[in-house]
C-alpha positions in Angstrom: 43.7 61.3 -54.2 45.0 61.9 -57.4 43.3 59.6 -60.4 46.1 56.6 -60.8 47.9 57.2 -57.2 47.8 54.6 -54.8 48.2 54.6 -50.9 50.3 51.9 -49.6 50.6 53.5 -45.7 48.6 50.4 -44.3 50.4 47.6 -46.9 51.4 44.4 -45.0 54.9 44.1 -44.8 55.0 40.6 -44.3 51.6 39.3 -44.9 50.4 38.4 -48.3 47.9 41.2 -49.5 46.2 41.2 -53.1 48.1 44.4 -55.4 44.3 45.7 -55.6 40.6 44.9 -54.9 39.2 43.0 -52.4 40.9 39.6 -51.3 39.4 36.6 -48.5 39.6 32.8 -48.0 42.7 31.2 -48.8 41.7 28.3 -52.0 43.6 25.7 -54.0 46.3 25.4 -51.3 48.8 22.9 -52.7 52.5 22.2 -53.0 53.5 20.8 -56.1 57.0 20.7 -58.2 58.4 22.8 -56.1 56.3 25.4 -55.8 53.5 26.0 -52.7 50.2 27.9 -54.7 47.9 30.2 -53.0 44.7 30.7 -54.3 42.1 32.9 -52.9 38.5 34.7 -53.0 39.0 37.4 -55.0 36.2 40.2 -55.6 36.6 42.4 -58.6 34.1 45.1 -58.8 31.6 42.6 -57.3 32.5 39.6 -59.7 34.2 36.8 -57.6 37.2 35.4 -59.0 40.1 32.7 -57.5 43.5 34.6 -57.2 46.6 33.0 -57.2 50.5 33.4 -55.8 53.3 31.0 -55.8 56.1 30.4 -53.2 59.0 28.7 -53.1 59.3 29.1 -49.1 56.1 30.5 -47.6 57.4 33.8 -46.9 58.0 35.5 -50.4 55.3 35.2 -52.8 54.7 36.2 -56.3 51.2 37.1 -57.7 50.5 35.6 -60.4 47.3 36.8 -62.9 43.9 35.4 -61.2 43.4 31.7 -62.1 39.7 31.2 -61.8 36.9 33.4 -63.6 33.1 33.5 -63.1 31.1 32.3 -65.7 27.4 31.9 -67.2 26.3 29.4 -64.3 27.7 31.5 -61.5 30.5 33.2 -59.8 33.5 31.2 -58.3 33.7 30.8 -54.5 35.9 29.3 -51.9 37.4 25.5 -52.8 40.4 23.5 -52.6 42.9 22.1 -54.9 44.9 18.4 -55.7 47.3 17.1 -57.2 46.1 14.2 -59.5 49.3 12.3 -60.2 47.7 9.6 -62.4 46.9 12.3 -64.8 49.7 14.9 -64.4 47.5 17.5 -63.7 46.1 20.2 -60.7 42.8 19.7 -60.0 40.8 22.6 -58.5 37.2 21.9 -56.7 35.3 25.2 -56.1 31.7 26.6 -55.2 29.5 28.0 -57.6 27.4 30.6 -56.3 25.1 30.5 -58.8 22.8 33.5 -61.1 19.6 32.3 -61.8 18.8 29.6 -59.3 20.6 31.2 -56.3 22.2 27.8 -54.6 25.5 26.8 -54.0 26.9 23.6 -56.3 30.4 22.4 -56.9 32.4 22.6 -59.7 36.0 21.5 -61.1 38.6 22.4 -63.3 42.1 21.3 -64.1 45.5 22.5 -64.8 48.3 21.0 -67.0 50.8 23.8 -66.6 51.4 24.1 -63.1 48.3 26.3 -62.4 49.1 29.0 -64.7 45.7 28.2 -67.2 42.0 26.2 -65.9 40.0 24.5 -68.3 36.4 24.1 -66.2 34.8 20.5 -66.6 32.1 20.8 -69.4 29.6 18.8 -67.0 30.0 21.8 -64.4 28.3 21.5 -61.9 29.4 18.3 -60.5 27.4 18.6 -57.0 24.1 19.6 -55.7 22.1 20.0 -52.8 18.8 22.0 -51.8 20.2 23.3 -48.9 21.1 26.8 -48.3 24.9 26.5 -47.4 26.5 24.0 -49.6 29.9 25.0 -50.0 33.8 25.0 -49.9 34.6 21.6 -50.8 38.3 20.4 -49.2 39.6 17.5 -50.9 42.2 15.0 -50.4 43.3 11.6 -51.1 42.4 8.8 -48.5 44.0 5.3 -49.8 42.8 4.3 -52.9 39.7 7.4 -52.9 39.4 10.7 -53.3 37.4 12.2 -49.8 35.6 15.7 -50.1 34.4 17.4 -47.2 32.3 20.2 -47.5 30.1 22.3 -45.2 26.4 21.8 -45.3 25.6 24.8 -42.8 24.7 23.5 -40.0 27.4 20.5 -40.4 30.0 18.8 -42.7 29.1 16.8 -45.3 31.7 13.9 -46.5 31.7 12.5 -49.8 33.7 9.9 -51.7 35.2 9.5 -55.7 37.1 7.4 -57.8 37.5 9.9 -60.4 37.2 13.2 -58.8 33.6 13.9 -60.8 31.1 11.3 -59.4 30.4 11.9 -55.5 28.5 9.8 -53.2 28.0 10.8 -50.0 29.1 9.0 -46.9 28.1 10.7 -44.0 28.1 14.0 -41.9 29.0 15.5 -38.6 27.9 18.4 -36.6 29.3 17.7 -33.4 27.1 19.3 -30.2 24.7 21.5 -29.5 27.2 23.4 -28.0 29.5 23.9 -31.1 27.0 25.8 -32.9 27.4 29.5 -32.8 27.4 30.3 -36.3 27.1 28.4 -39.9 30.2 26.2 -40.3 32.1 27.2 -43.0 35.1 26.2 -45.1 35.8 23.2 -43.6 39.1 21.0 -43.4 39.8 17.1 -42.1 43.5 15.5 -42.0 45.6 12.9 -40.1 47.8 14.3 -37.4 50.9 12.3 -35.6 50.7 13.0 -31.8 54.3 14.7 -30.5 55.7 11.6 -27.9 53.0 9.0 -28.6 52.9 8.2 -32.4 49.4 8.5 -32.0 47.7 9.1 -35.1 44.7 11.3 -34.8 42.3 12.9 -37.3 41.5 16.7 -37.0 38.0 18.5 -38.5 39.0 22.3 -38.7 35.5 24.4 -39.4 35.2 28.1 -39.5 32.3 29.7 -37.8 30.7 32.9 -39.1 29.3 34.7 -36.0 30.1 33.8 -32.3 33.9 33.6 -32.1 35.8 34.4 -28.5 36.5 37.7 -29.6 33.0 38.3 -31.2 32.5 38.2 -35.1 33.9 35.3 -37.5 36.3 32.7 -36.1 37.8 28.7 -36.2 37.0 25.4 -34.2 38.5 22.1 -34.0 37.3 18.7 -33.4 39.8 15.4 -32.8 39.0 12.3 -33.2 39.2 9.3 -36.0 38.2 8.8 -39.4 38.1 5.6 -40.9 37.4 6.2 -44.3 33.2 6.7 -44.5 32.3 8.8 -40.8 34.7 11.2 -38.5 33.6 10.8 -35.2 34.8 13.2 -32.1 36.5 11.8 -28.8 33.6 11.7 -26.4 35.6 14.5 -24.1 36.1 16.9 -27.8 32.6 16.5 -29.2 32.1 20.5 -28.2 35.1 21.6 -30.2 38.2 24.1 -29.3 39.2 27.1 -30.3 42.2 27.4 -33.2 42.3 31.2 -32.4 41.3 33.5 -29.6 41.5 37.2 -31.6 39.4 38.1 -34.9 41.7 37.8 -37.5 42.3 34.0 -38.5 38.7 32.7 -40.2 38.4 30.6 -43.2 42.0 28.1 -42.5 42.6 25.5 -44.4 45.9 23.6 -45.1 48.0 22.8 -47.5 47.8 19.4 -49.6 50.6 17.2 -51.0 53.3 19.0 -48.5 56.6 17.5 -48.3 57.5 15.3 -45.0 54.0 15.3 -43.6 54.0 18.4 -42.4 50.6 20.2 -42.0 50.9 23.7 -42.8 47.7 26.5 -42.2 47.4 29.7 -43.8 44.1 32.3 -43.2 42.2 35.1 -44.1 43.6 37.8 -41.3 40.3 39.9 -41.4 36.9 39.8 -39.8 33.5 40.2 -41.4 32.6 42.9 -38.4 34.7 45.3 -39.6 36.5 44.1 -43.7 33.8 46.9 -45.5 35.6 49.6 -43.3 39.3 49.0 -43.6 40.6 51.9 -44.9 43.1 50.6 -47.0 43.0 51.5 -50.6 43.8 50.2 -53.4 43.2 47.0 -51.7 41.7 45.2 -48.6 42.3 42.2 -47.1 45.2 40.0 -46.1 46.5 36.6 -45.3 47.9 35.5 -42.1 51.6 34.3 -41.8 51.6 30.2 -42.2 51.5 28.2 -39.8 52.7 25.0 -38.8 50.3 22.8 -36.7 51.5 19.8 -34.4 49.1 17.9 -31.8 49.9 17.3 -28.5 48.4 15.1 -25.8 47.1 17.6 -23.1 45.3 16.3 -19.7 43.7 13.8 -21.6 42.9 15.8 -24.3 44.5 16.3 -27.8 45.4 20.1 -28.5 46.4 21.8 -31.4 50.4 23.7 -31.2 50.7 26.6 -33.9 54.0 27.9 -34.7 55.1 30.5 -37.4 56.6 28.6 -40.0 60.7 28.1 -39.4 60.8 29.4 -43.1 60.0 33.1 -41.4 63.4 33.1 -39.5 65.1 34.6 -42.9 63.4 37.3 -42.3 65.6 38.0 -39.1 68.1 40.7 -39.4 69.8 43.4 -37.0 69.7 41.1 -33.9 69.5 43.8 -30.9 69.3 41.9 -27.7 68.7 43.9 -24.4 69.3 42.3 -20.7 68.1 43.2 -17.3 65.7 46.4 -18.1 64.6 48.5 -15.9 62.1 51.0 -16.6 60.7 53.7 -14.5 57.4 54.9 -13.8 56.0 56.9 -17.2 59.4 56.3 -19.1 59.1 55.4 -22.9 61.6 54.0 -25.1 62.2 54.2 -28.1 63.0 50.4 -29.6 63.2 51.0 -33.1 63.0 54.4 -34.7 63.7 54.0 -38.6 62.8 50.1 -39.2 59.2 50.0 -40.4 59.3 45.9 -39.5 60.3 44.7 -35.8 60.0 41.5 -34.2 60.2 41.1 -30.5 60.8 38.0 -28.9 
């Protein structure tokens, strides 16, 4: 290929893909004045840096330059984002994969122009631990505390601040025996309102590396209640359920500070059996469509509803609707022949 070409033949139409390199977990998900930010793993020739894209309506997005660089303690790794109203300012948590001593630790930065510029905390790192998997830290306000949740490998750790840089740990959960496949990974926790009941529920999301339904990388869910210090499953959800039963949704998390409550899920649409080989160039990698989650009451259990968002429905166009088919033995139609998007419903 020709020095400065590049091949777009396997470009998402309606997925958001990185322009170039190498692109994975969804970050930093937050909403705030007006715009929703995406943030995400972002590999450049081997040095791992946060991306970023804004949206005003979860469909169209705009890349934005990357937000997050490595530095001289370590590279930058998956995290979350808040929005820390007290002090006008995004706050970004984040994994240091460190150089010289090889562990995981957390760090911070903040943002006082809408995420466009991080200045990293001089203290950096703010949390560590001796064990080998000690990453992806998903914060979120619970009352009057900040709560981070983080996964500890063979768990979730949960942790507790006042002021976003001093954490204490609370407690941990790792459900059953059963629910371990894989190492847990980016994990999420958030309140859910059950559809008829006006239940409220709590929901653990964690994304297991090996062992999914449809083999590789893939997501669980746990529901029970939180009450501020432990999560703890309903007895009949301790093993976990599935969030997806293909290969391409691993690493979800939602968004924080949303508008009306609504819980919103966006994920990396790849799988590590087969993201080396793609053969997609000058990028690889992309983003599932967002999702909005609901919980419903199901034979005594609580079960998670995904829906494309409703945002995604101006992207309808050159309604063709077709009644009472019939189709004979080896016959082919031809649907669409010149659109390179089509939905079917």
């Amino acid at each position: 290929m020709p020095k400065g070409v590049k091949m777009e033949k396997y470009r998402p139409k309606i997925h958001f893909s990185a322009e170039d390199y190498i692109i994975n977990d969804p970050n930093g998900l937050v909403y705030y004045k007006g715009e929703y930010h995406l943030f995400h793993q972002y590999n450049i020739n081997e040095q791992i840096y946060w991306g970023h894209a804004v949206s005003k309506d979860l469909v169209h997005w705009k890349r934005l330059p990357k937000a997050i660089a490595p530095d001289k303690i370590g590279q930058i790794w998956s995290g979350s984002a808040v929005v820390d109203e007290e002090n006008q300012r995004m706050v970004a948590f984040f994994t240091y994969s460190e150089h010289e001593t090889k562990r995981q630790s957390q760090g911070v930065a903040f943002s006082y122009d809408k995420g466009r510029t991080w200045e990293k905390y001089s203290g950096n790192p703010i949390l560590t631990d001796s064990r080998e998997d000690f990453r992806d830290p998903k914060v979120f306000r619970y009352e009057e505390k900040w709560v981070m949740i983080l996964s500890g490998g063979d768990c979730v750790l949960l942790y507790e601040s006042k002021d976003l840089i001093h954490w204490n740990q609370i407690s941990s959960f790792k459900g059953n025996q059963e629910s371990h496949t894989g190492v847990w990974e980016c994990p999420d926790l958030f309140p859910m309102i059950v559809e008829t009941t006006e239940e409220r529920k709590w929901v653990l999301t964690v994304s297991i590396n090996d062992g999914s339904p449809a083999g590789g990388t893939g997501m669980q869910y746990f529901v029970g209640e939180f009450d501020g210090q432990k999560f703890i499953a309903d007895s009949n959800q301790e093993k976990g359920l599935w969030i997806d039963y293909g290969k391409d949704f691993y690493a979800g998390v939602t968004w924080n500070h949303v508008p009306k409550d609504r819980r919103l899920m966006i994920a990396w649409a790849d799988n590590w059996q087969y993201r080396d080989y793609l053969p997609t160039s000058p990028f690889k990698g992309q983003m599932s469509c967002v999702r909005e989650l609901k919980l419903v009451q199901k034979e005594k259990k609580y079960i998670l509803k995904q829906l494309p968002v409703k945002e995604m429905e101006c992207l309808r166009t050159n309604k063709h609707e077709m009644k009472n088919i019939k189709m004979g033995a080896d016959e082919e139609w031809t649907l669409c022949d010149k659109k390179e998007v089509l939905e079917l419903v």
